[in-house]
Each structure stands twice: as C-alpha cells, then as structure tokens.
C-alpha positions as CSV (number, residue, x, y, z in Angstrom):
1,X,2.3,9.4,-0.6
2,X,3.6,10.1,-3.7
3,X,2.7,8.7,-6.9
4,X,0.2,6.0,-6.6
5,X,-0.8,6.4,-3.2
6,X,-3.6,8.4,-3.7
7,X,-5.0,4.9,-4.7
8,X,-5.3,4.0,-0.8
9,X,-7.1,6.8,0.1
10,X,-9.6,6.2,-2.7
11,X,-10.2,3.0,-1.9
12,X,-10.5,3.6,1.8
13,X,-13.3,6.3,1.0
14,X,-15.1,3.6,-0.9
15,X,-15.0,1.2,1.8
16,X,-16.2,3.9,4.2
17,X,-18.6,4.8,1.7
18,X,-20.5,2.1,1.1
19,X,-21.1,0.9,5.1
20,X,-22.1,4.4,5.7
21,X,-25.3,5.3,2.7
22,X,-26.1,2.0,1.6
23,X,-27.4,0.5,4.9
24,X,-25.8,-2.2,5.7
25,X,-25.5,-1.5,9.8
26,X,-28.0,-1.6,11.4
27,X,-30.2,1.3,12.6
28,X,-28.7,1.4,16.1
29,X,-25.2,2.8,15.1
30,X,-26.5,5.7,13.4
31,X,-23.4,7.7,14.9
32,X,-21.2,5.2,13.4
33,X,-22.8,5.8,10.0
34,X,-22.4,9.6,10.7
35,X,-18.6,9.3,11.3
36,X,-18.2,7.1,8.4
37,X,-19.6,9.2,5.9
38,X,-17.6,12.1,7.0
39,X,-14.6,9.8,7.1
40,X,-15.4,8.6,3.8
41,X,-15.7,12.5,2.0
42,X,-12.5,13.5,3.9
43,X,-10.6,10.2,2.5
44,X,-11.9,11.5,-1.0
45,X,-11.1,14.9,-0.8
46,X,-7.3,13.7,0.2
47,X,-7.2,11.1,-2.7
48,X,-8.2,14.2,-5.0
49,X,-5.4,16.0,-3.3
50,X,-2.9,13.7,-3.9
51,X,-4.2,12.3,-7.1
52,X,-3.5,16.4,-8.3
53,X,-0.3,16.8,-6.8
54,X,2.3,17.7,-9.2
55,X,4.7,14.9,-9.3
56,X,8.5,15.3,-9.4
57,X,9.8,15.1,-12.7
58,X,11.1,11.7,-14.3
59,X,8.7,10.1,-11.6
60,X,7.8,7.2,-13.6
61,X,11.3,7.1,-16.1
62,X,13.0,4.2,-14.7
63,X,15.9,1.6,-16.4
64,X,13.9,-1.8,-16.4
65,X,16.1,-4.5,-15.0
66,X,16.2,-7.6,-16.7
67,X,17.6,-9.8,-13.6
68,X,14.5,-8.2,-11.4
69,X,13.2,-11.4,-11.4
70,X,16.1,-13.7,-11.1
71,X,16.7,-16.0,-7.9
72,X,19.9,-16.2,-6.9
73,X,22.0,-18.1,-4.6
74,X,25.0,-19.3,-3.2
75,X,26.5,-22.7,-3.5
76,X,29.0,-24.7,-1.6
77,X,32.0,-23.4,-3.4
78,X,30.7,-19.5,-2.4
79,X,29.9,-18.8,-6.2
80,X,26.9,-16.9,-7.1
81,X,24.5,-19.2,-9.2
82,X,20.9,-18.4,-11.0
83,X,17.9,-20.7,-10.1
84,X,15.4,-21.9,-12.2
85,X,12.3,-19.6,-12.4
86,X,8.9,-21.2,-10.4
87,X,6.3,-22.7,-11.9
88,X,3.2,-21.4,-13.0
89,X,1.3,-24.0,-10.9
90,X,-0.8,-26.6,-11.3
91,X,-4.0,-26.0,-13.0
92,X,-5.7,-26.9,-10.1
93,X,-4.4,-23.8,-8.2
94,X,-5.4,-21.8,-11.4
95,X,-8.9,-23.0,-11.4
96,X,-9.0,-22.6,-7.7
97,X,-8.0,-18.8,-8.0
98,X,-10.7,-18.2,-10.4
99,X,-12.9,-20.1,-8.7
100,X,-12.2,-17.8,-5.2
101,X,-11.8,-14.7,-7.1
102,X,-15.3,-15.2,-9.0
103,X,-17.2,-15.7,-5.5
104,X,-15.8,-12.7,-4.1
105,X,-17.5,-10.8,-6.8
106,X,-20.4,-12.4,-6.6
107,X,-19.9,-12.3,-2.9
108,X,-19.7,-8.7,-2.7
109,X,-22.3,-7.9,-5.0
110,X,-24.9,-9.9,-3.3
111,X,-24.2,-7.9,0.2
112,X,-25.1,-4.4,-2.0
C-alpha cells in the first residue's frame, strides 16, 4: 500500500459511506447499515494512515521512458520492428464515452 493506495481505502469508505447515512436500504437491514458505517470510519481512518505515512525517499523520482508506449513485434525474419501507434477512434466512440460518462453522473446523482 504504498504511495497511492491510500486512494482505495478512501474510496471504499465513500462507498460504504454513502449506503450506510444516506438511506438508500431499506429499513429492514438496519444491522447492515450499522456494519457499514463502522466499515466505512475504519476504511477512513486507514486511508488517513496511509495517506500520512512517510514515504521512502525518491518515491516519485523516476527516468520517463520514451519507448513506454511503443508496440513492438517480431517479423518473419526474427527482427524486432515498431508498430504504428492506434488510433484515437472514431468520433462515434468519443461521443459515445461522453455520452456514458455524462449519465453516470447524472445517474449517480439522481440515486442521492
């Protein structure tokens, strides 16, 4: 868990947060909501912890690689050759994206 991870704790207490004090199950699983909200302090209280934790030093120094994103492959002859890089996409599959990531929001707001 070092460096970033504390990330997944936070958003795990979130989740657990929000089923647990905004209401959204139903009154018969009270004892869920119980164990939820207790789940969801602990997850915050370890995303503090690790979010604090002193990181070793040069955690984040790092040479950037300029081939990172390079395909590579082999041809017949056994000689290593560079691919073409993909394609952005159509705009079809950009508007479709938005389109999806725009309900999700909306989506999720409408269930709080």
């Amino acid at each position: 868990m070092n460096g970033n991870g504390s990330i997944v704790w936070l958003m795990l207490s979130v989740l657990q947060a929000i089923f647990a004090f905004t209401g959204v199950l139903p009154p018969e699983m009270m004892i869920l909501e119980r164990i939820l909200g207790g789940n969801s302090i602990a997850f915050f209280v370890l995303f503090l912890y690790f979010m604090l934790k002193r990181k070793p030093e040069g955690f984040l120094d790092s040479d950037y690689s300029t081939s990172e994103r390079t395909t590579r492959a082999i041809d017949e002859v056994g000689n290593t050759v560079d691919l073409p890089e993909k394609s952005k996409g159509s705009r079809w599959e950009r508007w479709a994206s938005a389109l999806w990531f725009i309900a999700l929001i909306f989506g999720t707001a409408s269930i709080l």
